[in-house]
Wavefront OBJ file of the C-alpha trace (Angstrom):
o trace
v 0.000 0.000 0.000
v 2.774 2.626 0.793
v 6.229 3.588 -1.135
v 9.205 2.695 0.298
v 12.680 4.320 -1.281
v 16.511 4.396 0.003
v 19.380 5.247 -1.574
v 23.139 4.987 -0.830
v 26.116 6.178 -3.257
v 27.589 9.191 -4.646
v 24.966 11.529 -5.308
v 22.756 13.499 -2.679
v 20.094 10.923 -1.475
v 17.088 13.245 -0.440
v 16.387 14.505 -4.306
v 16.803 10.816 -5.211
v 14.164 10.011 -2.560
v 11.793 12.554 -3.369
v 12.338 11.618 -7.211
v 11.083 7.858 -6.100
v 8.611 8.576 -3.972
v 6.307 10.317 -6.318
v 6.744 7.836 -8.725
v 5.065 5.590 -5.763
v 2.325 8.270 -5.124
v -0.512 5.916 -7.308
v 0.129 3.809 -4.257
v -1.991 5.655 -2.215
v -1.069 7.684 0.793
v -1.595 10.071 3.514
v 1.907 11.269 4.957
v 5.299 11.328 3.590
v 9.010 11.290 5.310
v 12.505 10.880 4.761
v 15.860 10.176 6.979
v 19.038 10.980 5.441
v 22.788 11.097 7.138
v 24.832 13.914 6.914
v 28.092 12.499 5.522
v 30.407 14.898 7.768
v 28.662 15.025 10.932
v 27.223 11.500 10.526
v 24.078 12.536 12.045
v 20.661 11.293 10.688
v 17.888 14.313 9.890
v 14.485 13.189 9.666
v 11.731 15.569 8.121
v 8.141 14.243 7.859
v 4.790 15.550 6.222
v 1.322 15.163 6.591
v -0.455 15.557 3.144
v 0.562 15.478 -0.395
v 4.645 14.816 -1.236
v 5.029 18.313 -2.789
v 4.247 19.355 1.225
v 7.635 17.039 2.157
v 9.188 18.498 -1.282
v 8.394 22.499 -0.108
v 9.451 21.731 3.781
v 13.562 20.408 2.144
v 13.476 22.585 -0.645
v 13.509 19.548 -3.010
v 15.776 18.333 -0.620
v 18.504 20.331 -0.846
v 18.274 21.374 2.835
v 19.142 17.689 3.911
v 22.268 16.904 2.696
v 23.520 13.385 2.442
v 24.785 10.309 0.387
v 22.561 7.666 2.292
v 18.874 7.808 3.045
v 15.561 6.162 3.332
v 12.240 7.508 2.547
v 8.521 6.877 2.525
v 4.850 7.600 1.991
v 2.448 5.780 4.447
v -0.991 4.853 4.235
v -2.971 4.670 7.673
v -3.198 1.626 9.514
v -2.240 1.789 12.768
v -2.708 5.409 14.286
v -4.151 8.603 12.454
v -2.112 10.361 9.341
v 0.292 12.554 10.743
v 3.569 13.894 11.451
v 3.873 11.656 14.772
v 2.529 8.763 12.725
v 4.506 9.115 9.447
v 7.991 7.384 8.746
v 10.788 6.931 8.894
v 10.636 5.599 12.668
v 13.641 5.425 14.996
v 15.086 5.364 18.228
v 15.133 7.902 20.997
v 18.765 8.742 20.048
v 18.370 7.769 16.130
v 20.841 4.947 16.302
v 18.501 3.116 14.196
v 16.251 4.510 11.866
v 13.328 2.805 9.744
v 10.537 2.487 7.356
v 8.143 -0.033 7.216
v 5.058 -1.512 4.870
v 2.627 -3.816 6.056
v 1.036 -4.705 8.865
v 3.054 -6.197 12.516
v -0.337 -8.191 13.548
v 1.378 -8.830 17.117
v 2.312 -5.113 17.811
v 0.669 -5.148 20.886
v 2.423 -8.330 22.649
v 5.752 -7.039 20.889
v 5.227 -3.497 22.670
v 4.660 -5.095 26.338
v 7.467 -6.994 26.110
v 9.457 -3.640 24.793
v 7.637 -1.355 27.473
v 9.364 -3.656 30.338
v 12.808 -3.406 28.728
v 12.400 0.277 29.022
v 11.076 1.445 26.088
v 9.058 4.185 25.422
v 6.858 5.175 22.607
v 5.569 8.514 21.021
v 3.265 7.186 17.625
v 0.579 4.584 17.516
v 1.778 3.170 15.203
v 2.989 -0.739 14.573
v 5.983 0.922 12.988
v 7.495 2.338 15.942
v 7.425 -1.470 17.535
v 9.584 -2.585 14.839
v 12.094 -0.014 14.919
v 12.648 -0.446 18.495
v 12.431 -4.327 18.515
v 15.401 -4.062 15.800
v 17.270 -1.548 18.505
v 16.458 -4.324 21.303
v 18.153 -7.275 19.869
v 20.817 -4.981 17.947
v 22.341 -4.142 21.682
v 22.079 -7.508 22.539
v 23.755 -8.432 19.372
v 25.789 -5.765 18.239
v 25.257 -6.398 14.659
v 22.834 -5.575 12.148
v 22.334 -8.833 10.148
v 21.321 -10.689 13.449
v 19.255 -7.480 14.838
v 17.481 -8.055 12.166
v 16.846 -11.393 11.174
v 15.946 -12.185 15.592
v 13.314 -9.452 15.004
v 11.946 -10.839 12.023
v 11.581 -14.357 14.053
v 9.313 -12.233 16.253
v 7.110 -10.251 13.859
v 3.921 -11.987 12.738
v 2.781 -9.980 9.420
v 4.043 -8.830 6.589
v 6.488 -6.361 5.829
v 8.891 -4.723 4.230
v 11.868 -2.653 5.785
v 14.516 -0.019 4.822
v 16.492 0.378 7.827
v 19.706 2.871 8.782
v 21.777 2.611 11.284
v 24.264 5.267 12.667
v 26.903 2.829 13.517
v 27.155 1.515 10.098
v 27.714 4.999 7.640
v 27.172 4.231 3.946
v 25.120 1.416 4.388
v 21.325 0.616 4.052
v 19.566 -2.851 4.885
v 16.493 -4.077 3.727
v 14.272 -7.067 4.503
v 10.606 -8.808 3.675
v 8.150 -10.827 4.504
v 5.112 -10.570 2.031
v 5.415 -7.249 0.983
v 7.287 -6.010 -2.618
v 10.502 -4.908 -2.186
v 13.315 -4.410 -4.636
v 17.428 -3.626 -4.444
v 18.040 -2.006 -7.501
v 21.757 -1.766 -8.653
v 22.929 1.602 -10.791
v 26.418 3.050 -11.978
v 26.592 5.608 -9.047
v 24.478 3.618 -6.370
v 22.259 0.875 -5.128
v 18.594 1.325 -4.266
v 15.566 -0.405 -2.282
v 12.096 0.640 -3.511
v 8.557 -1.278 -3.246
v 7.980 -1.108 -7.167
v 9.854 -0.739 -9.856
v 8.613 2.585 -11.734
v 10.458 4.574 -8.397
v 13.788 3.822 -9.161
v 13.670 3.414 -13.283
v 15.209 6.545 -14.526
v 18.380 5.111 -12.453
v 17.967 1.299 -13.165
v 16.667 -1.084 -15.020
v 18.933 -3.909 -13.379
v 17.033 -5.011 -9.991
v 17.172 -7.876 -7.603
v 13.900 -9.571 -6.396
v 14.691 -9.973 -2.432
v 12.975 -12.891 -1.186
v 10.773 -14.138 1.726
v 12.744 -13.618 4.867
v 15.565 -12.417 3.540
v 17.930 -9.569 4.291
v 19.722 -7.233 2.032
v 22.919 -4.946 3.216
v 23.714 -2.475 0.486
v 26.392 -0.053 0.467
v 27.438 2.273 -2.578
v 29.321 -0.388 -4.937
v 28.786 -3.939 -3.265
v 25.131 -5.783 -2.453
v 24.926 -8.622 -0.313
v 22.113 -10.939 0.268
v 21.538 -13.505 3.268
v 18.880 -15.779 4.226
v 16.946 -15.624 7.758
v 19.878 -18.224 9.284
v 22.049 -14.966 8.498
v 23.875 -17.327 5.577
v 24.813 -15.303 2.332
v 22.875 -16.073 -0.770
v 23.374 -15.399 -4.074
v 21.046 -14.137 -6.726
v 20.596 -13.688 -10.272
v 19.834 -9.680 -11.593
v 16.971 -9.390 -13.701
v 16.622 -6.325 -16.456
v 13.156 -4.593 -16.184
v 12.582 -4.362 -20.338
v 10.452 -1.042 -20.176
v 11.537 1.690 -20.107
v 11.014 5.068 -18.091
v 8.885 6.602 -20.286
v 6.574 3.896 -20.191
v 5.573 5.100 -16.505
v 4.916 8.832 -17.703
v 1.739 10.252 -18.711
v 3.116 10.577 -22.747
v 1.070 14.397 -23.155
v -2.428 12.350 -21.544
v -3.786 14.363 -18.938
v -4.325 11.769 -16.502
v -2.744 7.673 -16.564
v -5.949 6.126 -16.705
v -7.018 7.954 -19.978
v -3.021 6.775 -22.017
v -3.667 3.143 -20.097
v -7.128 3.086 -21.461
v -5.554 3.794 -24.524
v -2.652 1.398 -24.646
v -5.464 -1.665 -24.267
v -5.072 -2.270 -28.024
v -0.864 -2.746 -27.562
v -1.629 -4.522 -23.804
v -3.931 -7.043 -25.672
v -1.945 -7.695 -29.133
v 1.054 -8.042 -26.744
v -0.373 -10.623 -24.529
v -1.892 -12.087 -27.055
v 1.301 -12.596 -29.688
v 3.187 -13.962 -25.950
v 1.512 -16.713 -26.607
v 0.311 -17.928 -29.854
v 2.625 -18.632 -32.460
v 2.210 -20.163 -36.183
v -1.396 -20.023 -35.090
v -1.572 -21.996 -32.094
v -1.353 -21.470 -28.579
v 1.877 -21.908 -26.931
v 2.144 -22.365 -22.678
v 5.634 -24.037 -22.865
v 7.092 -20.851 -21.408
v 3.991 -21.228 -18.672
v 5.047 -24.321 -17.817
v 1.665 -25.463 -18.899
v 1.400 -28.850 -20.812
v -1.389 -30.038 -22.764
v -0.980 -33.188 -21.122
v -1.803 -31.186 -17.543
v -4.160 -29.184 -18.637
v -6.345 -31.881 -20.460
v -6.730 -33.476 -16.983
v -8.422 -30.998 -15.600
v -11.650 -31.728 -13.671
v -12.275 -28.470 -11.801
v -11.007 -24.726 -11.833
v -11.284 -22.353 -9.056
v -10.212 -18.733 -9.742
v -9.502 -16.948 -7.103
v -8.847 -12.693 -6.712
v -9.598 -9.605 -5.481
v -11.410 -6.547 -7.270
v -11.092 -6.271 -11.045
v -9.158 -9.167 -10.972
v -12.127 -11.406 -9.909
v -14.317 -9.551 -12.385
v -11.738 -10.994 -14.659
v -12.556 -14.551 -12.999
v -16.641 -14.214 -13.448
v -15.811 -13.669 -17.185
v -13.417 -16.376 -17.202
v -16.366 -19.011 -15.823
v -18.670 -18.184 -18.246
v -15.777 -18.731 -21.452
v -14.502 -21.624 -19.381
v -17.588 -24.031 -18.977
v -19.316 -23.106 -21.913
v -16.221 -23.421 -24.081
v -13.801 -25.905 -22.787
v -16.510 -27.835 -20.659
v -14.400 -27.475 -16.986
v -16.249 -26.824 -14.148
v -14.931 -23.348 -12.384
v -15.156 -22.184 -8.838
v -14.763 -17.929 -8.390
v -13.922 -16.664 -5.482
v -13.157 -13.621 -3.806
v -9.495 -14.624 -1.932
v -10.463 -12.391 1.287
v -13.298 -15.694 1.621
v -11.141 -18.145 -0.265
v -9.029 -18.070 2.576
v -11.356 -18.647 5.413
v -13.977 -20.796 3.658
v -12.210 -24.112 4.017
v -12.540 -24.780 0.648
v -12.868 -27.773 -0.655
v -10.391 -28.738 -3.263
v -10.765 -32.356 -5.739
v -8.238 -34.368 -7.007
v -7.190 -32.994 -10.598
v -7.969 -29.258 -10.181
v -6.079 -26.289 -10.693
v -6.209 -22.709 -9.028
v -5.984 -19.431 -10.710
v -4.637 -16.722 -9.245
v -5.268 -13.186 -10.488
v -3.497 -10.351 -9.748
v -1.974 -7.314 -11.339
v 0.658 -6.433 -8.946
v 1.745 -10.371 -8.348
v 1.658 -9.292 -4.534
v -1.988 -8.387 -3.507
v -1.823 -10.062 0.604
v -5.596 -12.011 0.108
v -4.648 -13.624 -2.916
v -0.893 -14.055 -2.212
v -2.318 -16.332 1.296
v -5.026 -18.098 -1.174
v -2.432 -19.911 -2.950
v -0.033 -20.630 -0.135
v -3.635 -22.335 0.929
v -3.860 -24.247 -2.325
v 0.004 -25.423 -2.007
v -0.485 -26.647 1.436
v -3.488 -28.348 0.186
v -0.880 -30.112 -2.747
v -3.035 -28.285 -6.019
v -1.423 -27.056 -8.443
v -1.711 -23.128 -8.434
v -1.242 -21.051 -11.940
v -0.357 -17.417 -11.274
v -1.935 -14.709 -13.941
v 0.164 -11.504 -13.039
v 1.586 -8.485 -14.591
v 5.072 -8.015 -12.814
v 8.019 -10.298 -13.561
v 8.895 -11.637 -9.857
v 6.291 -11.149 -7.690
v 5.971 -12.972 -4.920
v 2.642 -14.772 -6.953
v 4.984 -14.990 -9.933
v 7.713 -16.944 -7.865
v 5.260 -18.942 -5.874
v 3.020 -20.689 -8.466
v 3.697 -23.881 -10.501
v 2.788 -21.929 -13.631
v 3.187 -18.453 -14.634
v 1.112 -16.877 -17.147
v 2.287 -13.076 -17.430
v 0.559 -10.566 -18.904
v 2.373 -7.893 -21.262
v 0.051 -4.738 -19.978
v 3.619 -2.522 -18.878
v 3.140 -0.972 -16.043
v -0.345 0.297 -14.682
v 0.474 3.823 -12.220
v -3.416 4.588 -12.587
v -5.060 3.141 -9.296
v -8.402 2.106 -11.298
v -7.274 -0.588 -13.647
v -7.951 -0.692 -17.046
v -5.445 -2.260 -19.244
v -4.314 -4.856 -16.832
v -7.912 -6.234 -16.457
v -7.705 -6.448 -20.724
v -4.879 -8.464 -20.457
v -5.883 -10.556 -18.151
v -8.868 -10.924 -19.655
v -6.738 -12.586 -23.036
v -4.923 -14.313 -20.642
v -8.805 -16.426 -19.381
v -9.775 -16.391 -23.305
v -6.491 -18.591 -24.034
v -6.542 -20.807 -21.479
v -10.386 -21.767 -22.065
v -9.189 -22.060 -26.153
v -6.500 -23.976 -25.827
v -7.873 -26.511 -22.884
v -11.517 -26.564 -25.368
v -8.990 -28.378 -27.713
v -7.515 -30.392 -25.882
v -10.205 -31.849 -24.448
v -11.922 -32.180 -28.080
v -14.818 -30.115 -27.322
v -13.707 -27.950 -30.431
v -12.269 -28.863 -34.559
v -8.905 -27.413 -35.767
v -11.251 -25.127 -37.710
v -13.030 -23.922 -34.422
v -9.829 -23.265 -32.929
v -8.443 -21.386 -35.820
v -11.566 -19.084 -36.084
v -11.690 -18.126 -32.055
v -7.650 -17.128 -32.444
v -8.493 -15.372 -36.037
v -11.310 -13.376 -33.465
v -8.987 -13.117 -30.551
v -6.415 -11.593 -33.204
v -8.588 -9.204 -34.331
v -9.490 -8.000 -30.842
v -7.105 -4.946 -30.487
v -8.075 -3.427 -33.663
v -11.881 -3.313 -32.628
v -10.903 -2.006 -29.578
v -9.474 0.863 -30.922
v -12.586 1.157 -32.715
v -14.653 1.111 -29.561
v -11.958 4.070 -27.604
v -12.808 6.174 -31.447
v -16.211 6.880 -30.417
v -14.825 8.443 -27.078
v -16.465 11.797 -27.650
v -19.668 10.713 -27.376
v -19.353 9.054 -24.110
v -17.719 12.012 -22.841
v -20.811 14.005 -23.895
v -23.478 11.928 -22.164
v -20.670 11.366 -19.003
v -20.924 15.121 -18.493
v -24.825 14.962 -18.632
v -24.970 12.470 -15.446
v -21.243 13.642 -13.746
v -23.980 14.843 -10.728
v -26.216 11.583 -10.152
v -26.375 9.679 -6.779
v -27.048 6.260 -8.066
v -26.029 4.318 -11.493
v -27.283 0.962 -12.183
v -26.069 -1.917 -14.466
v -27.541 -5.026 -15.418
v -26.933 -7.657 -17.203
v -27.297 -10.987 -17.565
v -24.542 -14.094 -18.278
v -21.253 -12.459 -19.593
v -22.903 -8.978 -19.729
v -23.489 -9.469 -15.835
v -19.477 -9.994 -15.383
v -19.072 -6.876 -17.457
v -21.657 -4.736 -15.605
v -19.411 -5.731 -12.250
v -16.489 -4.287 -13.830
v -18.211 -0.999 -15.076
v -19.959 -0.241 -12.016
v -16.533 -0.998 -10.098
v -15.089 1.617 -12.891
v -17.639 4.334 -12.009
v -17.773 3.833 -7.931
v -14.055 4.030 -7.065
v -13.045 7.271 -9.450
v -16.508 9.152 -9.484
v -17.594 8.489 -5.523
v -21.220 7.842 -7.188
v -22.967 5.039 -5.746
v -23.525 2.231 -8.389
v -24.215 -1.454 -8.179
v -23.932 -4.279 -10.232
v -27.219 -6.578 -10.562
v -28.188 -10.245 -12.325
v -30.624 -8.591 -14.582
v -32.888 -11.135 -13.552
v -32.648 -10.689 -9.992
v -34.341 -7.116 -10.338
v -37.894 -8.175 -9.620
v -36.125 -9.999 -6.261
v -36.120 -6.847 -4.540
v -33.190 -4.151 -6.150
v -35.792 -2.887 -8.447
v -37.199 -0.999 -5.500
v -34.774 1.149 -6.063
v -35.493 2.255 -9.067
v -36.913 5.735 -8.963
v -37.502 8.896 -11.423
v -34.628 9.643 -13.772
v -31.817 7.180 -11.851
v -29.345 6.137 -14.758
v -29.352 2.257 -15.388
v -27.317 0.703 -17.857
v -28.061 -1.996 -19.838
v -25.155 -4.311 -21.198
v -26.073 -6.496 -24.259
v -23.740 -8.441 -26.081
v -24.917 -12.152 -25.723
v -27.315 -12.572 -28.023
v -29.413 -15.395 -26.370
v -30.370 -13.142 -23.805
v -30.374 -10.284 -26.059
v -34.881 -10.150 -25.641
v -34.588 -11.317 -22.258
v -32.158 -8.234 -20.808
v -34.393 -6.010 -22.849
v -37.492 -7.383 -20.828
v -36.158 -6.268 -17.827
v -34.646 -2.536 -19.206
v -38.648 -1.989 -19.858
v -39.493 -3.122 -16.434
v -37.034 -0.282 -14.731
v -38.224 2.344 -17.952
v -41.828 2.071 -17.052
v -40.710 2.981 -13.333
v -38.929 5.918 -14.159
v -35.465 5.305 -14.966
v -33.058 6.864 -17.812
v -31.733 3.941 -19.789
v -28.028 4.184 -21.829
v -27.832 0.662 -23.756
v -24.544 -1.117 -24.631
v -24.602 -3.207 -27.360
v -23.019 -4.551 -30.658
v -23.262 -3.025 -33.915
v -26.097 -4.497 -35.868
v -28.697 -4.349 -32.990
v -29.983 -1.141 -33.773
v -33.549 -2.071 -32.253
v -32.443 -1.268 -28.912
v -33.191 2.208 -29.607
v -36.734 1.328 -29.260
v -36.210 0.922 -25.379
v -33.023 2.754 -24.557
v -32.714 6.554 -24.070
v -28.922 6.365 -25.224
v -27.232 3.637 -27.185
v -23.819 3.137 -27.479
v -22.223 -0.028 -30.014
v -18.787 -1.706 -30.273
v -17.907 -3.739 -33.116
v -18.975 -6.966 -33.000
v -16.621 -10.304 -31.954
v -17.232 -13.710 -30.784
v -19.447 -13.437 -27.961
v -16.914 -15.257 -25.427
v -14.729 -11.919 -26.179
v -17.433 -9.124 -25.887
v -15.994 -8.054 -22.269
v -12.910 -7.056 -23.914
v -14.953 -4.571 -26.311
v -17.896 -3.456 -23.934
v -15.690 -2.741 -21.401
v -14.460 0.155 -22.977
v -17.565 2.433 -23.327
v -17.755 1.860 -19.335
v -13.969 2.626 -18.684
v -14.187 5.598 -20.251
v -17.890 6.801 -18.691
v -15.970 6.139 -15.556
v -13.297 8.445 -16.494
v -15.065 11.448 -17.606
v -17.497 11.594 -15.253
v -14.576 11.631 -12.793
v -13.260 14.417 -14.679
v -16.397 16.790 -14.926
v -16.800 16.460 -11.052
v -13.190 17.761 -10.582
v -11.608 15.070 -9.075
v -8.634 13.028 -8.430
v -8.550 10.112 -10.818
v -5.213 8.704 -10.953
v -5.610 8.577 -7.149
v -8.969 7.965 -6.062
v -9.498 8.634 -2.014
v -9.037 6.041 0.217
v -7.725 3.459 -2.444
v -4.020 1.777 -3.205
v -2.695 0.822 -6.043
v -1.072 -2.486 -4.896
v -3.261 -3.643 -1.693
v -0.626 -5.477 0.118
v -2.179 -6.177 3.665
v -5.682 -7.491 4.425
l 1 2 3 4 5 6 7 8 9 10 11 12 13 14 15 16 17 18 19 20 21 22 23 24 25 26 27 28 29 30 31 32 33 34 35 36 37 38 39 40 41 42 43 44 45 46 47 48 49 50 51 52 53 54 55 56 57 58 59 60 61 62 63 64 65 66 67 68 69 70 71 72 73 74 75 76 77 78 79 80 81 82 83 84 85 86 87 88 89 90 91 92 93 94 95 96 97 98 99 100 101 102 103 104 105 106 107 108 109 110 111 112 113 114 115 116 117 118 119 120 121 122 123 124 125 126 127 128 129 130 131 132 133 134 135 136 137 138 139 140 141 142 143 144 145 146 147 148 149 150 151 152 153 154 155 156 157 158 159 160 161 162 163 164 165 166 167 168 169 170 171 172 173 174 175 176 177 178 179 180 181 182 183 184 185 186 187 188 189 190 191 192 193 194 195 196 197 198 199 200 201 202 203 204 205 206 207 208 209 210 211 212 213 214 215 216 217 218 219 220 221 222 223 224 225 226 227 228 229 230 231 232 233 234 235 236 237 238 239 240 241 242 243 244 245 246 247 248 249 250 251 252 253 254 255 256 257 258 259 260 261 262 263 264 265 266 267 268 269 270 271 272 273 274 275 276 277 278 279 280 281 282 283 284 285 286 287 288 289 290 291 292 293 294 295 296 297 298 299 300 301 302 303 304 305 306 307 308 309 310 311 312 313 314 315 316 317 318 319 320 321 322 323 324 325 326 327 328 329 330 331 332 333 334 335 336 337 338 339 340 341 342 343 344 345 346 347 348 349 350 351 352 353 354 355 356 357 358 359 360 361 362 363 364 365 366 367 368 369 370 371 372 373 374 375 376 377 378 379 380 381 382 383 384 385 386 387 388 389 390 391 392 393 394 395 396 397 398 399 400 401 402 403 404 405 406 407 408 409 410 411 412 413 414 415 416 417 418 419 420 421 422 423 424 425 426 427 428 429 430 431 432 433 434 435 436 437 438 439 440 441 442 443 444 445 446 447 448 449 450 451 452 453 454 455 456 457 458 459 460 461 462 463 464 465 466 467 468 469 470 471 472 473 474 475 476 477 478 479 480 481 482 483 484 485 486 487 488 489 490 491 492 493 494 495 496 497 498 499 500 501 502 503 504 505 506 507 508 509 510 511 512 513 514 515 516 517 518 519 520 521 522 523 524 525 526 527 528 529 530 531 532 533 534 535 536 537 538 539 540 541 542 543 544 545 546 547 548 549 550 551 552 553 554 555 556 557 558 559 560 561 562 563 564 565 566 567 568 569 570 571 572 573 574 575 576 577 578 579 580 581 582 583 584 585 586 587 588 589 590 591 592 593 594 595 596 597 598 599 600 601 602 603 604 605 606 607 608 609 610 611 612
């Protein structure tokens, strides 16, 4: 959830800190902070911020009031304790002989802080934080060393974390260390760096080491060293991030989530040409036989948010299609569901950021249980990357908007394959079948860019309902899974209150709701419930509501019930999410937009949600 940063080298940490951090600022936070030692009088100056980063920038003049070649910096998101000054980071000591930042949550804070409060500690934040930093400063006078400070304070920490941690003893180092939260040492011609994703340290490095679960990290300018919790030293293998810096900039958009929306047409055709070559699909490089996957005699997706919008889609494709039975569940009830798991099943695990905490403990339940887990994630080493049997990445680049958009298209490809290619194996479709769905699937990012043409119009009727209180869509089947999706679009940017619903389900009770001129929006791209979706638009019509209708080209008789239409091209109707959800990412957007608000960094929301 927060941004963690350090540096240590030749040039002046704190502008290198501040650089980072705001490339973490889609993150989400409240409070910002940085520590950095004075390389002459070796003492460590912290300066903290409540607010905004460009409060922390004004307060060290860009930072060029804290001077310093080593430093550690950081923008927190409330858990423990109220945002802050007293609550932000970097934490320390009384007498700043060790300093820290910290993501994630300590879930035994409280036992932890007894224990400290008897050995003389006192505390001034409320924070979980604070316990760490002075649990390392317990066992480092014990010890006298920083590697075994350290790694006996990580034996006591239940949680998950990630620290950058200074200590005054030890000038022109940094340590780092992790237990379920991102973290990366990056490694650059003048320096070495920790950050919690990659975008914050790219216009140094694109050469980074993936530190692993309770591990430790002690960098200095020129060397990195990596040891395991026994304190043993490790080796590991640098990995080259392949996009670039630019990649992570807004390119002359005004906001990321309008060039992301944009990109969906590259994001798909990437993803897509990943995988299928001389015109069949190819999951050696997934680790994915067709010898495993024709075994297959149960599914159960599992993921949080747009991801598991992305698994309610992938049912639908998957049993109709390939015949499988799938399971969708949200991994926050996954988890504590005792599900039960057969013999010859798989589970999918979503995720974008390859580190979201729910879905990261779903399939260390699904290991323990012995079933094979397949990770579908958009960053090269994530923890979900290095923990499944099979990883299927998607080729989206990196997503800085908090509301996803092209990393839900990908990952939507990534479902459509899988159901293709496992629909063949287990004969339930000809070579010509199978040809014609990747000719379609091919074709895909082309339509799309169709579909983001006739963005002036939706910006239009966006600006006509950028003041409503309630939105409604409903659909039924696959146009159900993308009505969760758009109404997820419009809730978390806009603040407007919309809900999904089973178009069916309306008479059940939700269509009580429905009152005079309350937008509802019909999704219609299956065409055996084409009549039947339409039944129930006149049902919420005749009770007063304002109907927009999303559809295909070629059904031009759903003007006779809808206010305003809007049409994508037409596909196979197993791919229609990837089309229809672009008139609804882009309503989303605008609406945001004409109310003035934040939309690359919607309140209360994180890019990467790393704790439960």
């Amino acid at each position: 959830m927060c941004g963690i940063v350090g540096y240590v080298g030749e040039e002046q940490a704190a502008p290198i800190l501040l650089e980072g951090l705001s490339k973490l600022e889609y993150r989400g936070y409240d409070s910002a902070g940085l520590a950095v030692r004075n390389d002459k009088s070796g003492r460590i100056s912290i300066v903290k911020a409540k607010g905004r980063l460009k409060i922390l920038a004004e307060k060290t003049d860009n930072g060029r009031t804290v001077r310093g070649t080593c430093g550690i910096g950081h923008t927190r998101w409330a858990t423990h304790g109220e945002p802050s000054e007293n609550n932000a980071h970097p934490h320390c000591t009384d007498d700043k002989s060790v300093v820290l930042v910290h993501n994630g949550i300590i879930e035994n804070y409280q036992e932890l802080k007894d224990k400290l409060v008897k050995s003389g500690y006192t505390f001034y934040s409320q924070t979980d934080t604070e316990i760490a930093v002075k649990l390392v400063d317990y066992y480092y006078k014990k010890t006298g060393t920083p590697l075994e400070a350290l790694t006996r304070a990580m034996l006591r920490i239940r949680g998950s974390y990630a620290f950058g941690v200074m200590f005054h003893d030890y000038p022109g180092k940094l340590f780092a260390a992790r237990k379920d939260s991102p973290l990366i040492i990056g490694r650059s011609k003048k320096g070495s760096l920790i950050a919690s994703d990659v975008p914050a340290i790219l216009n140094r490095t694109r050469n980074v080491y993936y530190i692993g679960n309770l591990e430790v990290a002690e960098l200095s300018g020129d060397e990195i060293h990596f040891y395991n919790i026994d304190r043993e030293e490790i080796q590991k293998d640098m990995v080259e991030i392949k996009w670039d810096a630019e990649a992570a900039e807004k390119g002359g958009y005004e906001h990321f989530m309008l060039k992301e929306i944009h990109e969906q047409p590259k994001a798909v055709q990437d993803t897509f040409g990943a995988y299928v070559k001389d015109g069949a699909v190819d999951f050696s490089e997934v680790g994915l036989t067709d010898e495993a996957l024709g075994k297959l005699e149960r599914i159960y997706i599992v993921a949080c948010g747009s991801a598991y919008h992305v698994g309610v889609v992938g049912k639908y494709v998957l049993e109709d299609l390939a015949g499988i039975p799938v399971e969708v569940d949200l991994a926050s009830e996954f988890r504590y569901r005792n599900p039960i798991l057969i013999p010859n099943s798989m589970v999918i695990v979503v995720s974008q950021s390859g580190e979201t905490a729910d879905s990261l403990a779903a399939l260390r339940l699904a290991k323990e249980r012995e079933i094979p887990v397949m990770g579908i994630v958009n960053v090269v080493g994530s923890s979900i990357a290095r923990e499944s049997d099979y990883i299927l990445y998607t080729y989206a680049g990196p997503e800085i908007s908090v509301a996803t958009t092209k990393a839900y298209s990908t990952q939507l490809i990534a479902m459509y394959l899988l159901a293709v290619q496992a629909a063949k194996v287990k004969g339930r479709i000809d070579d010509a079948r199978y040809a014609e769905l990747l000719t379609e699937m091919a074709s895909l990012p082309d339509k799309i860019q169709k579909a983001l043409d006739d963005k002036e119009r939706i910006q239009w009727f966006a600006s006509k309902y950028a003041n409503a209180k309630d939105i409604f869509f409903i659909g039924r089947g696959i146009d159900y899974a993308i009505s969760l999706e758009g109404s997820l679009k419009m809730k978390e940017i806009s603040y407007i209150h919309s809900e999904a619903y089973a178009a069916g389900e309306l008479k059940h009770g939700t269509i009580s709701l429905v009152e005079e001129g309350i937008l509802v929006v019909g999704v219609l791209t299956q065409s055996a419930l084409f009549e039947k979706t339409i039944s129930n638009m006149v049902e919420v019509k005749s009770r007063g509501a304002y109907l927009m209708g999303l559809t295909s080209y070629g059904n031009y008789n759903i003007e006779d019930t809808a206010d305003f239409s809007v049409y994508v091209p037409k596909t196979e109707e197993y791919f229609a999410t990837s089309l229809a959800i672009v008139p609804l990412q882009l309503m989303g957007y605008y609406v945001s937009v004409a109310k003035g608000l934040d939309v690359d960094k919607p309140r209360n929301l994180a890019k990467s949600v790393t704790v439960e």
